[in-house]
N, C-alpha and C positions, 0 to 999 in steps of 0.2 A: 631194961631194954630187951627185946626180943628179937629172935633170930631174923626175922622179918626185915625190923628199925636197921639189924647190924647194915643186913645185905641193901636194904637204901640208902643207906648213910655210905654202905662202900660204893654204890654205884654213883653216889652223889659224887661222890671224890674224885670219882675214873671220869666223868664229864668235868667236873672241874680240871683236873691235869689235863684232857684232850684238849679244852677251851685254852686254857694256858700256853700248850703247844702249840696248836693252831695261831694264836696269838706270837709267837717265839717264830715262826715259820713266816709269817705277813712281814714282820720288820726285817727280816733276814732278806727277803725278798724286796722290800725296799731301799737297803743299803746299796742291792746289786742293780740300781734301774739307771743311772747312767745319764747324762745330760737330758735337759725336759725340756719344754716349748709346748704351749697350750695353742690349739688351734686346729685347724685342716686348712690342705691344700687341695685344689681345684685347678683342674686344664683349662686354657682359654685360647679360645681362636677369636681374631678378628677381621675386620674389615678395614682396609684402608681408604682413603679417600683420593687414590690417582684413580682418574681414569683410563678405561681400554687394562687395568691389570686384572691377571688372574682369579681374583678376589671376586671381582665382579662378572665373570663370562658368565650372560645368559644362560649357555648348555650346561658347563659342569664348572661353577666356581670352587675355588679351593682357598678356605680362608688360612691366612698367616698362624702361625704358630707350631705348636702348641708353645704354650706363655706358661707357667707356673706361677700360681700366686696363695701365698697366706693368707690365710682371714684368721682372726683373731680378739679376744676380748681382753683384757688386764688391768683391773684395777677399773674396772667401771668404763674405759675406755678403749670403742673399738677399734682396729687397724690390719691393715692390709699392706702386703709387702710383694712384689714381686721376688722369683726366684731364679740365679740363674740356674742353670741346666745342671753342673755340677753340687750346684748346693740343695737339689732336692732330696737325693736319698738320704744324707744327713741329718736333712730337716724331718720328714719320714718320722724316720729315727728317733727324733727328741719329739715329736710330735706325738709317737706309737708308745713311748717311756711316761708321756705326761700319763695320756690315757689310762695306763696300766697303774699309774700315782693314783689317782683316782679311782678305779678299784679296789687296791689294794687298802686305800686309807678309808674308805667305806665298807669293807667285809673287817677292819682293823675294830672301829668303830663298833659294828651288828657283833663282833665277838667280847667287845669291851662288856658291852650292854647284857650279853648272854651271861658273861662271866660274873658279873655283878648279882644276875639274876640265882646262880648256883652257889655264890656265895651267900647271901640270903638264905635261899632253901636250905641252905645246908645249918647255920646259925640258927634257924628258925628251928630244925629238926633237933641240935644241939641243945638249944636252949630250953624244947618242951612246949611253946609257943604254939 
């Protein structure tokens, strides 16, 4: 083996450990995310159907609300929830935690995949191949 092989074979190893680390960092980050809820939330105004109300003044109508509503997929079925007033930032919350799940479990994955690949190179190097 020559000075060359050592120093790629050590650089191998230093992207292996970072890949490792970086991997040790994602799950650490996932332990700390906190109640989840897949979805977004959306304002809604609407229109009601009295007549002569605000809703409907020709000049400057002012429609009802704002409304808070979830929209949502799970398990192949979609759904929609309103929310009241108090339970938005909450939802937010588990909403902005899912999102961040899903990041986190896809960069989890692309380091999985990296890591497998340096494991490799590096066996490949070891073995002569």
């Amino acid at each position: 083996m020559t000075s060359a092989d050592s120093l790629d074979m050590a650089i191998g190893m230093i992207d292996l450990a970072q890949v490792q680390r970086r991997i040790a960092q994602v799950q650490r980050q996932l332990l700390a995310l906190g109640p989840l809820h897949p979805g977004s939330i959306s304002e809604q105004y609407n229109v009601c159907g009295q007549p002569g109300c605000r809703c409907k003044d020709p000049q400057k109508p002012q429609k009802h609300g704002p409304y808070y509503q979830l929209s949502f997929t799970w398990r192949g079925k979609s759904s929609t929830r309103f929310l009241r007033p108090e339970q938005v930032e909450p939802m937010r919350q588990k909403v902005a935690n899912y999102k961040r799940l899903r990041e986190l479990m896809k960069a989890w994955v692309s380091l999985g995949v990296e890591l497998e690949r340096a494991e490799r190179a590096r066996a490949k190097e070891r073995d002569g191949d």
